[in-house]
N, C-alpha and C positions, 0 to 999 in steps of 0.2 A: 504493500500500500504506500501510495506518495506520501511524503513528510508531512506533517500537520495534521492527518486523521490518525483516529483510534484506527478504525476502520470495523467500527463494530454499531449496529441498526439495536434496540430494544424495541422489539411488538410487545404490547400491551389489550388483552382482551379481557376487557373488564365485565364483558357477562358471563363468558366462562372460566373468569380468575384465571387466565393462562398465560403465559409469558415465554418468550422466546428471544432468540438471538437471530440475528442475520447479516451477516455480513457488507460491508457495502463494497460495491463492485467500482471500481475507478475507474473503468470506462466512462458509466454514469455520471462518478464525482466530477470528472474534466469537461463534461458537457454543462454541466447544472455546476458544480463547484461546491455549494452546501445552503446554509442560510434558506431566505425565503425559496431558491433556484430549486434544488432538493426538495423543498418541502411542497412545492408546486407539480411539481413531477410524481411524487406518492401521493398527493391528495386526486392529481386528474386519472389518474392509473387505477387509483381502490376506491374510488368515491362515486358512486352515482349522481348526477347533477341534479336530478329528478327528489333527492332525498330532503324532509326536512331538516336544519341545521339542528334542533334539537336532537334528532332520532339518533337510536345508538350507534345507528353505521357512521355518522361524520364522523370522519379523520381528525383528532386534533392530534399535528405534530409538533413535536419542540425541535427544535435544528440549531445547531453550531456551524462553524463554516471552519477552516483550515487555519484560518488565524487565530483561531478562537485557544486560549490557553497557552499560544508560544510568547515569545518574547516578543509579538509585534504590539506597538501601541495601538493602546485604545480598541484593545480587539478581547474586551468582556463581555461581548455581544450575545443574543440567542434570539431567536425568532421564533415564534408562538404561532402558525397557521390550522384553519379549517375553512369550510364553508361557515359564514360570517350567517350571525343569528339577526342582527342589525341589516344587513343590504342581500342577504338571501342568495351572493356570488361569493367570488371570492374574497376572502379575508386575511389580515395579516398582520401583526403588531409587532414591535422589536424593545427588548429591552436589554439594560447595561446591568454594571455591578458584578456580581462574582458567582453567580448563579452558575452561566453557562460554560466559567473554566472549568469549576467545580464540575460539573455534568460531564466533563471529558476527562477530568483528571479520574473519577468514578467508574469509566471505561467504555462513554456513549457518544458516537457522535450525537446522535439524537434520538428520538422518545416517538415510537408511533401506536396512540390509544385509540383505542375504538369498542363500542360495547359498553354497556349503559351498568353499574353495579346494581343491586339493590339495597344494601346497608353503603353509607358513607365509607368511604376507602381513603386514603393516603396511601403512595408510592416508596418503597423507602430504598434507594442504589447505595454500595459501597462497596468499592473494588470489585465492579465487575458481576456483582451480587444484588438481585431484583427479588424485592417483597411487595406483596399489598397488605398490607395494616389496617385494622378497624379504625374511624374516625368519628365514628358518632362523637365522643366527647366531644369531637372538635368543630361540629356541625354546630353554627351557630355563632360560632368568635369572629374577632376581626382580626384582617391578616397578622396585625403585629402580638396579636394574643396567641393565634396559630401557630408564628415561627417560634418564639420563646417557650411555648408550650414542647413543641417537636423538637427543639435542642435540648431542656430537660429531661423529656421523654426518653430521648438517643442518648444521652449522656456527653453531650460532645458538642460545644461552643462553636465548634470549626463547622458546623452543617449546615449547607446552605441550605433554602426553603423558597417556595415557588408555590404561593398558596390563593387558594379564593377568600373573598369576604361574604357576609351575607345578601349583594349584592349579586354574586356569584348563583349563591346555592338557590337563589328565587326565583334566578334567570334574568334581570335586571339584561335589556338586549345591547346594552354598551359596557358590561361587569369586564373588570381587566384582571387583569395577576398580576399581585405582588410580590417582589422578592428582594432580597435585601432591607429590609424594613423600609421601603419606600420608592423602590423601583420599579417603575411598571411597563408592564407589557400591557398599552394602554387601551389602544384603536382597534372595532371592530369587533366587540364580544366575546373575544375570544376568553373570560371566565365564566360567562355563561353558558360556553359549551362546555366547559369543565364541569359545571357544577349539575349540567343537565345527567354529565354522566357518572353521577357521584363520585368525582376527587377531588378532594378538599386538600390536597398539598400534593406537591412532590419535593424529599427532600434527596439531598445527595451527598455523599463525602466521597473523597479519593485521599487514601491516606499514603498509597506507595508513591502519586506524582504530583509534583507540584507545578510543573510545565511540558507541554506538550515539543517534542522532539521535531525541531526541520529539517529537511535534506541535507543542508552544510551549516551547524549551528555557528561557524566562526566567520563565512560571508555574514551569515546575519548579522552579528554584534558589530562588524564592519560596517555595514549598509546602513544598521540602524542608529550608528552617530553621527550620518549626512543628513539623514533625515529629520531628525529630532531637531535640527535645527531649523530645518522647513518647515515645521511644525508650530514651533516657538515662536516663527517671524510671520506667522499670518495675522492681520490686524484683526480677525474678527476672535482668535484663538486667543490672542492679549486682552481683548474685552469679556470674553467667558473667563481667563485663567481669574480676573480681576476681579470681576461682579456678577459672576453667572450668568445664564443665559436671558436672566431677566436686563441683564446690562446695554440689549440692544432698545431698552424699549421706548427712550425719548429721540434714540436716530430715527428709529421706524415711526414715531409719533409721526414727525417731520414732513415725513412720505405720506403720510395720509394712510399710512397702511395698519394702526392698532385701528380695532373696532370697538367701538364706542357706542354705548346706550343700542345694541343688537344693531350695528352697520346701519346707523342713521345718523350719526352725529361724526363731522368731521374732524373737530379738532376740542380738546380738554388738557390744556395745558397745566391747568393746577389740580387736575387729580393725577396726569397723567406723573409728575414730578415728584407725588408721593408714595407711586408707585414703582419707579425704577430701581436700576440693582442697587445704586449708589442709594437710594432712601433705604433699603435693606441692608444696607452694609452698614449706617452708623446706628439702627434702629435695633435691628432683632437677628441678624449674625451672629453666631458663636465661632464657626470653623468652615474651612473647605472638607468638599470629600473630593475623593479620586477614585475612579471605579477601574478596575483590572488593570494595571499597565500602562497607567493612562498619566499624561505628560502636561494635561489641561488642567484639570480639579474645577470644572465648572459650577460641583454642584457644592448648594448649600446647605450647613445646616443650622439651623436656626431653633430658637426658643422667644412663646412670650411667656414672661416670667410672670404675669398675674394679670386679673383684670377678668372680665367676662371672655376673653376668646386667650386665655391663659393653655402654652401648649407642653409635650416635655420635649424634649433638647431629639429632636430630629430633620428627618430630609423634610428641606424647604420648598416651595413653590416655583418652579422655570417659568420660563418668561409666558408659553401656552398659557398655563397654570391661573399668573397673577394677572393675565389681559382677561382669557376666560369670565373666573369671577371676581374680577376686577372693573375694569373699563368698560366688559361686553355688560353690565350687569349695572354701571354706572356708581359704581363701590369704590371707594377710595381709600378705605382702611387695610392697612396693610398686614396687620396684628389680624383683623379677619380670616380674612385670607389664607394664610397659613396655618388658622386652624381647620379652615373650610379645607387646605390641603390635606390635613393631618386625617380630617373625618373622612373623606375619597378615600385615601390610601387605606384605610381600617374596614373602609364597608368597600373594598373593592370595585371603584367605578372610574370610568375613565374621566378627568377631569377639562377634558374639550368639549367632551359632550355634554357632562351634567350644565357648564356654565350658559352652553347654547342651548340645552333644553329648559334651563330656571329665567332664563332673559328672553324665550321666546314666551313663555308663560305670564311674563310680566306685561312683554305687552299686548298679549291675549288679554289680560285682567284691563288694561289702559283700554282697548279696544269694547270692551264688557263680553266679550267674548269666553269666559270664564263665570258660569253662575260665586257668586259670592259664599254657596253655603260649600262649595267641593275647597274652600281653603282654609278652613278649618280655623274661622275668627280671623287670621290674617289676611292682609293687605295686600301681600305680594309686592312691596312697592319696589321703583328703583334707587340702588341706593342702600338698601336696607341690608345691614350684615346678618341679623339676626332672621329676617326672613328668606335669605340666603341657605344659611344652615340648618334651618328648617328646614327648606322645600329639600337640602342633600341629604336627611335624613328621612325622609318619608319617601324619597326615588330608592336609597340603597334599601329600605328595608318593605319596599313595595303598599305602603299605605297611602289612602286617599288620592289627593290629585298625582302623588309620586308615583302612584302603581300606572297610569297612564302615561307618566312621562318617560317612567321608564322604558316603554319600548321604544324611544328613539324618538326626534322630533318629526319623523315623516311621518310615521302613524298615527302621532300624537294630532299633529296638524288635520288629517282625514275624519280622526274621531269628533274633534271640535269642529271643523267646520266655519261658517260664515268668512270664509276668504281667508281661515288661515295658513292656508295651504301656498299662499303667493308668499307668506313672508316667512315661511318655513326653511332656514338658510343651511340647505342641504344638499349636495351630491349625492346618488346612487342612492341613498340614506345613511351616508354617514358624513355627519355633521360637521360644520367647516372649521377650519381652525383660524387661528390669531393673526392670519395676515388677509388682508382688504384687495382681493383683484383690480380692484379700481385702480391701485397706486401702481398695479403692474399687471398692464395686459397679456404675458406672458407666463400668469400666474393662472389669470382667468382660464385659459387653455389648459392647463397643466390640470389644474382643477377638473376641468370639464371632462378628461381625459382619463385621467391616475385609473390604474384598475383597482382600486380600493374605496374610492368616494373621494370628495374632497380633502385632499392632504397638500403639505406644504413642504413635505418629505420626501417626494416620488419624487423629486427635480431641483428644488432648492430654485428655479427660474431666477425666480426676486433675487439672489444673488448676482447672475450675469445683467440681471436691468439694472444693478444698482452701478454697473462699469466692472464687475470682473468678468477676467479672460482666462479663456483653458485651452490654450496652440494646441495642445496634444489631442482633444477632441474637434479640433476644426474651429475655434470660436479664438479668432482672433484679434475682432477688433470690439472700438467698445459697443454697447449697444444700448441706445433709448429705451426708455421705460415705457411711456405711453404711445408707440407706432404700434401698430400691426404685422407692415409687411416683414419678412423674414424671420417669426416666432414660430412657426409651427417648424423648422427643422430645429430650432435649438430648442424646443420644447423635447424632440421626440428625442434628439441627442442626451441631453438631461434625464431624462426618465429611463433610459437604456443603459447611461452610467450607473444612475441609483442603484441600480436593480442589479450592477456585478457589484455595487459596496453593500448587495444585503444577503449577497450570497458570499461572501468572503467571510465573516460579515465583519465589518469596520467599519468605525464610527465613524460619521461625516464630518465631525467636528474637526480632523486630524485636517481637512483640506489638502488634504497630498494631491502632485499633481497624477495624473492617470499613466504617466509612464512608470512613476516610480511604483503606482499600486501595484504595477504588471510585473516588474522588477522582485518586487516584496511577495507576490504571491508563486512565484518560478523559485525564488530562493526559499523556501518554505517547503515547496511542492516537490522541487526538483524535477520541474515540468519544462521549464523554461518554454512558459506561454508569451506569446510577444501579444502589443496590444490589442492587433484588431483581430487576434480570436479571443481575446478577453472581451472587447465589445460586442464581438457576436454573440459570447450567452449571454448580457445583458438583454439584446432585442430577442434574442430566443426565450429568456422568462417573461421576461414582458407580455410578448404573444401566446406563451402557451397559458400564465395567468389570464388573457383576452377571451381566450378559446374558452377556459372553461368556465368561463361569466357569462359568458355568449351560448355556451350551453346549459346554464342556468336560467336564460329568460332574459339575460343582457338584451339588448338591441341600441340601436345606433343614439337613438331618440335619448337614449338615456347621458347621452355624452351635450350636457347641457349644464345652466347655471342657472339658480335662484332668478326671478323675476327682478329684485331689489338691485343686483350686481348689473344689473344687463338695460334698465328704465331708470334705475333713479339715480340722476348726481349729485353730490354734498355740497352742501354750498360754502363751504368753507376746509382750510387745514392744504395739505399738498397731495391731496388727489382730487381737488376743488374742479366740479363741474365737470367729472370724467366717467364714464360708463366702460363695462367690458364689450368689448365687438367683437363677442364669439364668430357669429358666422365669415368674416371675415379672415379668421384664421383655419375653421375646422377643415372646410374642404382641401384644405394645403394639406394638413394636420393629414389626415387619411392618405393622399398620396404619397407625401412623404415616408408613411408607414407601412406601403402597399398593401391598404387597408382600402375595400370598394366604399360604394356612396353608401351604405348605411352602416358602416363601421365594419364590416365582415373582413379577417387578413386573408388576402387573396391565396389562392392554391399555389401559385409561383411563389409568393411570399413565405409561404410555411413550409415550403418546399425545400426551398434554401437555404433555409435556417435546419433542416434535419428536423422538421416536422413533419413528414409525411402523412401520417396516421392522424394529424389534428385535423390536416387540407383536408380528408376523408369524413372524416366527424364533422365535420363543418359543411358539407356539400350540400345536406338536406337545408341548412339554413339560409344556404345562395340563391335557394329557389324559388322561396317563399316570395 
């Protein structure tokens, strides 16, 4: 097996408690690589498209990718995929922290469950050794009662944990996992397919390795003191090493690109100022963290020491996090906030979506589209921290108006009614995150497009409109933020990159340039991939993730954006009086991708890519 893998698969079949090995085949790993790529290819292979996400055949797998556990930076990564309970295609979430070396040092590249239990279960690996465990006790806690629960249980502080909250176990359709007391594998439900098929943790130790072995471990420690300097000198790396990732949030104010009062309000300067990292840093900072290997320390950790949103000394709120239910929510408290973080990560919910599903609700209540008595004596108002933390306690643990919210704001919107459906600010159905496509029309595409729903992660765009360049992918000059012409190839270039950094899988954060990833993953592998077959499994997951959303009920129609993004401009702030002009860009968008007029990837397209068997699968859909 190439350097970087175990080279060992754990099946899991949780209706018939049986468990297996399998090896993985490295043919496979050098076409797909690991990560989402991997985990794409076992779910369109053993998955039925036709199945509900709840039922016990979904696939959820966990994946590591080859960097995962060696000495490369920022490569504590793991990826969490199934068929998505929230957008009913494909789904995918990634999380940092020490989970996923641990998982390899334990003896897995990754984890494939399927089969529903009937008493709660937890997973328990160590060296190479796979248990399922009774969990009922633990049926019920929140993540960080779960994990300190399971390290006392185990006996052993060193165990990492990958657990649901009761957000999870009730099916809440946007429940994430947590691991690490605060790291989440956020986007896409993927813990309420956990919880649909009773596993309430998975915990791991690997006590014989502490790092995963590369083809020449002494190129590496060579290669990786060039790099660590290109690392250090990226200006956006110096801003996260500084003030976390919430430290971008008064540049992007600027841009017109945080959302404000649910993307109608262009510019709040004096809340937005209370909110930055730099207000977190003299306010409620304790320490940095650094997750696996990592050269950045973006994250925070924070404490309020008393008061009503009094928290204890943990992971703080990222910049999603505190625009979500901050800015999106018209909340300026910042001590809030990080307790409203604290309560997410404990009841297991992704905190993009709880903040766009509690501000779409508010202005349901603004609009009286919300009868008065489903809010249980409150106001819902904007602003409000306490009605805030409210409405995330009654989503994670599915009461009253929360039990509706919880399935995600597209359904929520259909249930309510009277036009809420136009201000419902969602893709595919999964709900948008913390940057405003108005401030970049290359965002709006990307959005429109992501095979996951609206993400700001398939591509990063907003980074090239804001003036960076990548020679090595072809984008050499600077490029406008609000034009049109010429987005859709560096849309599809972007999102084809993403997608080899979530199969390696490595942090984005690191900004390496793409020859050196290619470099980085040949010395590792001892493949010596050069770059443009490393870009071609990017556009080969891409597509084959496409295919099988497209045989889930995908269609073209769905490659769209909120009415709000696309009719209405702000009148103020720096994306004043600008609208997204999708159509403008898509029909590029699909040629470019040799993708037909309703989004279909053409038979030569999948061709090419060594998808033959998807052109085939896809044939009845060309016909239509």
């Amino acid at each position: 097996m190439a350097g970087g893998y175990v080279g060992r698969l754990l099946n899991v079949d949780l209706t018939r408690r049986k468990i297996s090995i399998e090896g993985l085949d490295e043919a496979l790993a050098r076409r797909y690589i690991g990560g989402s790529g991997l985990a794409a290819r076992f779910i369109y292979d053993r998955v039925s498209p036709a199945i509900d996400p709840f039922a016990p055949e979904n696939l959820l797998v966990f994946m590591t990718g080859p960097l995962t556990g060696t000495l490369s930076p920022s490569s504590g990564r793991y990826a969490a995929c199934a068929k998505s309970p929230l957008t009913g295609t494909w789904g995918e979430s990634h999380s940092a922290g020490f989970w996923g070396p641990e998982l390899k040092f334990a003896g897995f590249d990754g984890l494939l469950i399927t089969g529903r239990s009937e008493e709660p279960v937890y997973l328990w690996l160590e060296d190479g050794v796979a248990e399922l465990r009774p969990a009922q006790h633990l049926w019920g806690e929140g993540t960080y009662e779960t994990e300190a629960a399971l390290k006392k249980e185990l006996g052993d502080e060193k165990v990492k944990v990958a657990s649901i909250g009761p957000a999870g176990e009730k099916l809440v359709r946007f429940a994430c996992i947590i691991n690490d007391m605060g790291r989440a594998a956020g986007r896409c439900g993927m813990g309420a397919v956990a919880g649909s098929k009773g596993l309430k943790a998975v915990a791991v130790r690997g006590t014989r390795v502490n790092s995963i072995e590369a083809a020449d471990e002494a190129l590496l420690r060579g290669f990786l003191k060039k790099i660590y300097v290109t690392i250090r000198s990226h200006p956006n790396v110096q801003i996260y090493a500084s003030f976390g990732t919430d430290g971008i949030m008064e540049m992007m104010h600027e841009y017109g690109d945080v959302p404000i009062r649910y993307f109608t309000v262009g510019a709040w300067p004096e809340g937005i100022s209370k909110l930055s990292g730099e207000a977190m840093a003299k306010t409620i900072l304790k320490r940095t963290y650094a997750c696996f290997r990592c050269p950045i320390a973006c994250g925070r950790i924070v404490k309020v020491q008393e008061g009503p949103y009094a928290t204890a000394e943990g992971m703080g709120p990222e910049y999603e996090t505190v625009t979500s239910l901050g800015a999106l929510c018209l909340n300026d408290n910042l001590e809030s906030i990080a307790k409203a973080n604290e309560l997410c990560n404990r009841l297991g919910i992704d905190t993009i979506s709880t903040g766009n599903v509690i501000a779409f609700a508010m202005e349901c209540v603004e609009r009286e589209l919300i009868p008065g008595a489903e809010l249980g004596g409150r106001k819902l108002e904007w602003g409000s921290p306490e009605d805030i933390l409210w409405m995330i306690s009654q989503i994670g643990e599915r009461e009253g108006l929360g039990h509706l919210l919880g399935e995600g704001v597209k359904r929520a919107s259909r249930k309510i009614g009277g036009g809420s459906e136009a201000i419902a600010m969602e893709v595919k159905g999964l709900e948008a995150p913390m940057h405003d496509p108005r401030a970049f029309k290359g965002l709006g595409l990307q959005y429109a497009t992501s095979h996951r729903g609206a993400c700001h992660l398939r591509g990063e765009v907003f980074l090239i409109e804001q003036g960076e360049r990548i020679p090595d992918l072809g984008i050499h000059e600077r490029v406008d933020r609000f034009p049109t012409e010429g987005k859709a190839w560096i849309v599809a270039t972007m999102q084809n990159w993403h997608d080899v950094l979530d199969t390696l899988i490595l942090c984005k954060f690191t900004y390496l340039p793409p020859a050196s990833v290619a470099a980085l993953l040949s010395i590792v592998t001892g493949w010596k991939m050069l770059l443009p077959e490393l870009r071609d499994v990017g556009e080969r997951t891409y597509n084959l993730k496409r295919a099988f959303s497209l045989r889930c009920g995908l269609d073209g129609s769905e490659d769209r954006l909120p009415r709000r993004w696309l009719e209405e401009s702000l009148n103020e702030g720096g994306s004043k009086g600008e609208v997204v002009k999708l159509d403008e860009m898509l029909s590029d968008y699909y040629q470019v991708r040799g993708w037909d007029d309703r989004g279909i990837p053409t038979k030569e397209r999948l061709e090419r890519l060594g998808l033959a068997l998807e052109a085939s699968d896809l044939e009845s859909l060309r016909r239509r």
